[in-house]
Each structure stands twice: as C-alpha cells, then as structure tokens.
C-alpha atoms as an extended CHARMM CRD file, in Angstrom:
* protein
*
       100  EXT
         1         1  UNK       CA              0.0000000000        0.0000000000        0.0000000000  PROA      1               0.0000000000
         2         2  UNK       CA              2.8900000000        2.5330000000        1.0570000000  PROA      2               0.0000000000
         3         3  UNK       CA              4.2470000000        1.8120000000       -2.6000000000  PROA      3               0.0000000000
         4         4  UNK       CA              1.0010000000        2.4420000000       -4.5280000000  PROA      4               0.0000000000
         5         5  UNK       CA              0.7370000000        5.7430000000       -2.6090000000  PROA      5               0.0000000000
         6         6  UNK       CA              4.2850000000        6.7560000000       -3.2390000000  PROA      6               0.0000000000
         7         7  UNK       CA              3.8490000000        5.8960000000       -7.0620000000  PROA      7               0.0000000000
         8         8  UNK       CA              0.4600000000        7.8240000000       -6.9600000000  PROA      8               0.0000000000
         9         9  UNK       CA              2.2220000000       10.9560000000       -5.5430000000  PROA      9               0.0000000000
        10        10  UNK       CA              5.2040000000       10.7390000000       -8.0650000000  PROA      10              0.0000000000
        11        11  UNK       CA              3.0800000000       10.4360000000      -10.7780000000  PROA      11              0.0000000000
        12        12  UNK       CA              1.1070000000       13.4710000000       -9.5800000000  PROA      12              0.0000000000
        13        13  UNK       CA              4.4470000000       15.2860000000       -9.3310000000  PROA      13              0.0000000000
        14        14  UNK       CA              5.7310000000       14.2050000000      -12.9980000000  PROA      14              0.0000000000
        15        15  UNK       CA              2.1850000000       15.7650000000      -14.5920000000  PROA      15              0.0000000000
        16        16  UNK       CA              2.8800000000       19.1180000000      -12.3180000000  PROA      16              0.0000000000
        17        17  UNK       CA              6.3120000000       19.1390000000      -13.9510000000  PROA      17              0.0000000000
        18        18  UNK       CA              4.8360000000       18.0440000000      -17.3950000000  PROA      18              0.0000000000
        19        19  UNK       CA              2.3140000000       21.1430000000      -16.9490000000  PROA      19              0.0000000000
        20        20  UNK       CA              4.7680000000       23.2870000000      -15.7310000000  PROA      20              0.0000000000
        21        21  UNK       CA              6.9570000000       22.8750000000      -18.7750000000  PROA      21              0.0000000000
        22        22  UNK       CA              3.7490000000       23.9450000000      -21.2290000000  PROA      22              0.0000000000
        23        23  UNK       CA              3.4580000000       27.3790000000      -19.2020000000  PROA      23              0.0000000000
        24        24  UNK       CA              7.2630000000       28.0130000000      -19.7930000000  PROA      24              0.0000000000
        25        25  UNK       CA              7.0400000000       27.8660000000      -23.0450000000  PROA      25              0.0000000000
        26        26  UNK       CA              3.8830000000       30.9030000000      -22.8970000000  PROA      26              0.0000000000
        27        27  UNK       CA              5.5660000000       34.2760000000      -24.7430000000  PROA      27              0.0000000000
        28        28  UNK       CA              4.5390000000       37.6870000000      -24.5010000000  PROA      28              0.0000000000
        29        29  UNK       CA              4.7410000000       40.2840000000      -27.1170000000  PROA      29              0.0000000000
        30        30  UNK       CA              5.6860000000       43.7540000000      -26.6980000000  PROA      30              0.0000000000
        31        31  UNK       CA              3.5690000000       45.8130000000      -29.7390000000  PROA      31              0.0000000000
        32        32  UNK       CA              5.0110000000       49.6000000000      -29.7190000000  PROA      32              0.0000000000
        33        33  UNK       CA              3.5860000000       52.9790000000      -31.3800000000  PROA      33              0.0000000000
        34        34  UNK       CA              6.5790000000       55.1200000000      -31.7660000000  PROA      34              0.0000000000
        35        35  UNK       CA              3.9070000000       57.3660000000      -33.4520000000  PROA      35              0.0000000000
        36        36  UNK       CA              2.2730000000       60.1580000000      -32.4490000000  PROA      36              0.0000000000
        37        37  UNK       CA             -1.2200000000       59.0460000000      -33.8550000000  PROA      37              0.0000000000
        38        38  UNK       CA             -3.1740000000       56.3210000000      -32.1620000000  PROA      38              0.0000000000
        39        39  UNK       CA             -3.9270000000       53.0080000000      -34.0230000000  PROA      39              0.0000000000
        40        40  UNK       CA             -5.6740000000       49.4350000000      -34.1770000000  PROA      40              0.0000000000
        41        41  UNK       CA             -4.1690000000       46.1390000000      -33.4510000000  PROA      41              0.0000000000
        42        42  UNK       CA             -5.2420000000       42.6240000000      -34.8670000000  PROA      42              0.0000000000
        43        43  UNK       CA             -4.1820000000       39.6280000000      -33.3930000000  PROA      43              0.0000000000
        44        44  UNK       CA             -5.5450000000       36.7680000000      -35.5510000000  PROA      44              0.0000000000
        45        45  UNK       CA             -8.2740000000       39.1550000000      -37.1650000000  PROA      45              0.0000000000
        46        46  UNK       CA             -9.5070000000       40.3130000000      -33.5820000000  PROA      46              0.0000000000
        47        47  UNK       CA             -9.5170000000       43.7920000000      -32.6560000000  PROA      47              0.0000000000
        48        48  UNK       CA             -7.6220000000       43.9480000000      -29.5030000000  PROA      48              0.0000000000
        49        49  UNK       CA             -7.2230000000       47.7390000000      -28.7150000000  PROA      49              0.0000000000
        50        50  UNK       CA             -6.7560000000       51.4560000000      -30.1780000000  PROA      50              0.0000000000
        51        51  UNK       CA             -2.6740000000       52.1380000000      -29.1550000000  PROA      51              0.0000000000
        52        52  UNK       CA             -2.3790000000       55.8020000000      -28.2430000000  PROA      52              0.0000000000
        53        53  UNK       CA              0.8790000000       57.3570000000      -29.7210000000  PROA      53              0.0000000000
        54        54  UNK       CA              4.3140000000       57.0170000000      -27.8010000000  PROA      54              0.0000000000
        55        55  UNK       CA              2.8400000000       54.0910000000      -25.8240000000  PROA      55              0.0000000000
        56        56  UNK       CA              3.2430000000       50.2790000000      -25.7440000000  PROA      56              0.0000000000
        57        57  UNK       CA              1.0010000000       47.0590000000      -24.2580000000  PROA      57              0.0000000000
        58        58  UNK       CA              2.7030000000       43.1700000000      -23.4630000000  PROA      58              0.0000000000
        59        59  UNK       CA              0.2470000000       40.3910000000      -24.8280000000  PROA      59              0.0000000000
        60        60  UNK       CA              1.2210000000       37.2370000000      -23.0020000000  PROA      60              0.0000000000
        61        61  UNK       CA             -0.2410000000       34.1230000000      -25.4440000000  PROA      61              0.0000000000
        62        62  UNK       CA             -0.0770000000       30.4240000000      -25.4770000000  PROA      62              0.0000000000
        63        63  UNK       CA              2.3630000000       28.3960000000      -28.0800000000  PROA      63              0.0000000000
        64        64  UNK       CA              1.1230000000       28.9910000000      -31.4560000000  PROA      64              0.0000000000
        65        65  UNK       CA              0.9770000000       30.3040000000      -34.8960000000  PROA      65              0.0000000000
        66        66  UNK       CA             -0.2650000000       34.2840000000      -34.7440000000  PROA      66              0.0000000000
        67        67  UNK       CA             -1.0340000000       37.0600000000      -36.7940000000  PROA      67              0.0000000000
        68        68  UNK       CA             -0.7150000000       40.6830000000      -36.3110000000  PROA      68              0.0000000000
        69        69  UNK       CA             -2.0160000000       43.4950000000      -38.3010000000  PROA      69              0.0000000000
        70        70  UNK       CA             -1.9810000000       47.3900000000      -37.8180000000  PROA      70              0.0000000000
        71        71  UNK       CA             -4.1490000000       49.8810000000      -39.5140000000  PROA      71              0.0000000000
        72        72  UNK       CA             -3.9930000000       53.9420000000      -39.2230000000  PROA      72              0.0000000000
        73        73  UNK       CA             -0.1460000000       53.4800000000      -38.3500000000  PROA      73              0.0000000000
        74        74  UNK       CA              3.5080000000       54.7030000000      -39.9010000000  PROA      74              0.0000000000
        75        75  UNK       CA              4.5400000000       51.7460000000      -38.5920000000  PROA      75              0.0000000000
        76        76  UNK       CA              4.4450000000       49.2190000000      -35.9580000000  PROA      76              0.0000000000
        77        77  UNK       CA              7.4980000000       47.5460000000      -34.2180000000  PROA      77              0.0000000000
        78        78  UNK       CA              6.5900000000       44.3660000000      -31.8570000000  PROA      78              0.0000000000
        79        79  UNK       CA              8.5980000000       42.0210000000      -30.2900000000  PROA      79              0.0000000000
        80        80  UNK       CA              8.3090000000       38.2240000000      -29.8770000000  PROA      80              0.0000000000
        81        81  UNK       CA             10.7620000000       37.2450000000      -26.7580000000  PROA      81              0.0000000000
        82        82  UNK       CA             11.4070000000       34.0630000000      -28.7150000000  PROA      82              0.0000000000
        83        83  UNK       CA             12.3310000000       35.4560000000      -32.3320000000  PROA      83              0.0000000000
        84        84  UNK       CA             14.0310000000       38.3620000000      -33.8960000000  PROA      84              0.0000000000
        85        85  UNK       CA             12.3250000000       42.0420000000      -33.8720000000  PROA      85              0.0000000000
        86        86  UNK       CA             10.0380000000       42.8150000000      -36.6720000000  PROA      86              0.0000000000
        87        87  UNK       CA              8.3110000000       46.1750000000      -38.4690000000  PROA      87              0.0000000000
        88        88  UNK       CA              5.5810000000       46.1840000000      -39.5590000000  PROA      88              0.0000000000
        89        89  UNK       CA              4.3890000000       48.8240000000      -42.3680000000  PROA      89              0.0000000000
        90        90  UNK       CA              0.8060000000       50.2340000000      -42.6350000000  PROA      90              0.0000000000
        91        91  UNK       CA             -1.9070000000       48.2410000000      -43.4930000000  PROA      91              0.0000000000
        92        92  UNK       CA              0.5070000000       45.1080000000      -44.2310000000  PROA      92              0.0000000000
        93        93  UNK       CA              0.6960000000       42.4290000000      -41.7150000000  PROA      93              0.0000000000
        94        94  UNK       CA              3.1380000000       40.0500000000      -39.8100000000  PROA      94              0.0000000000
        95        95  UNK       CA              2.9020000000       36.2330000000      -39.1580000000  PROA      95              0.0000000000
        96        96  UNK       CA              4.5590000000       34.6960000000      -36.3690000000  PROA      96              0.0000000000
        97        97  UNK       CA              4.9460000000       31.5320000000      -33.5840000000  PROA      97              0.0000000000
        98        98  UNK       CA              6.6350000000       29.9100000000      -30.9560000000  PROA      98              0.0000000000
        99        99  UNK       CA              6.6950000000       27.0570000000      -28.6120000000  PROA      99              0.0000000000
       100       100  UNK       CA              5.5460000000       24.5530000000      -31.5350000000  PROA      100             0.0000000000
C-alpha cells in the first residue's frame, strides 16, 4: 500500500512538472507605437485595442501560430521574446509563432 501511494504521488508530481513545462514555453509580445497618432491592433483578425501614440502594451499568449495586423499606423514595431524584432508597415501584416 505505502508503494502504490508513493507511485500515486510521483506520478502526480511528474504531470505538475509536465504542466509546468507547457506554461514556460507561454511568450509575450511587446507591440510599440513610436507614433504620435493612435492606431488598431489585430491579433488573428480580432480587434484587440486602439494604441495611443508614444505608448506600448505586453500580450502574453499560449504556443502557437499568430497574426498581427496594424491599420492607421507609420509603422508598428513588436517584439516576440522568442524570435528576432520585426516592423511592420501600414496596413501590411506580420505572421509569427513559438513554442511549436
């Protein structure tokens, strides 16, 4: 009996590892307007807020493939903590992914 619990609580500990190792791999992007003008972000078509000029906003997402868009912008730099910095030009759009 002492063995079955042991093996019970190691295999609760492996899947708290195993589950621990799919947060790590979240990332965050950092999407900044160097602009003076405000403008909208996409992130896989959605609408996710109106960025005021000379501001910036983190998105922290699960492992995936993503898209981001701008409109109303100069340009838009972002930054995936995984990959290389990007731009962005108005109206055009970016793909990008990690953790798969």
């Amino acid at each position: 009996m002492k063995k079955l619990i042991i093996l019970i609580f190691a295999a609760i500990l492996i899947a708290g590892i195993s589950c621990k190792k799919d947060e790590d791999v979240m990332g965050k992007i950092r999407v900044v307007n160097n602009d003076n003008e405000a403008y909208n972000i996409y992130l896989n078509g959605d609408f996710k807020t109106a960025l005021d000029g000379n501001k910036y906003i983190i998105y922290t997402l699960l492992p995936g493939s993503y898209n981001i868009k701008a409109k109303e912008v100069d340009w838009l730099f972002y930054q995936n903590v995984y990959e290389d910095n990007c731009y962005l030009t108005a109206g055009g759009e970016e793909l990008f992914s990690f953790g798969k």
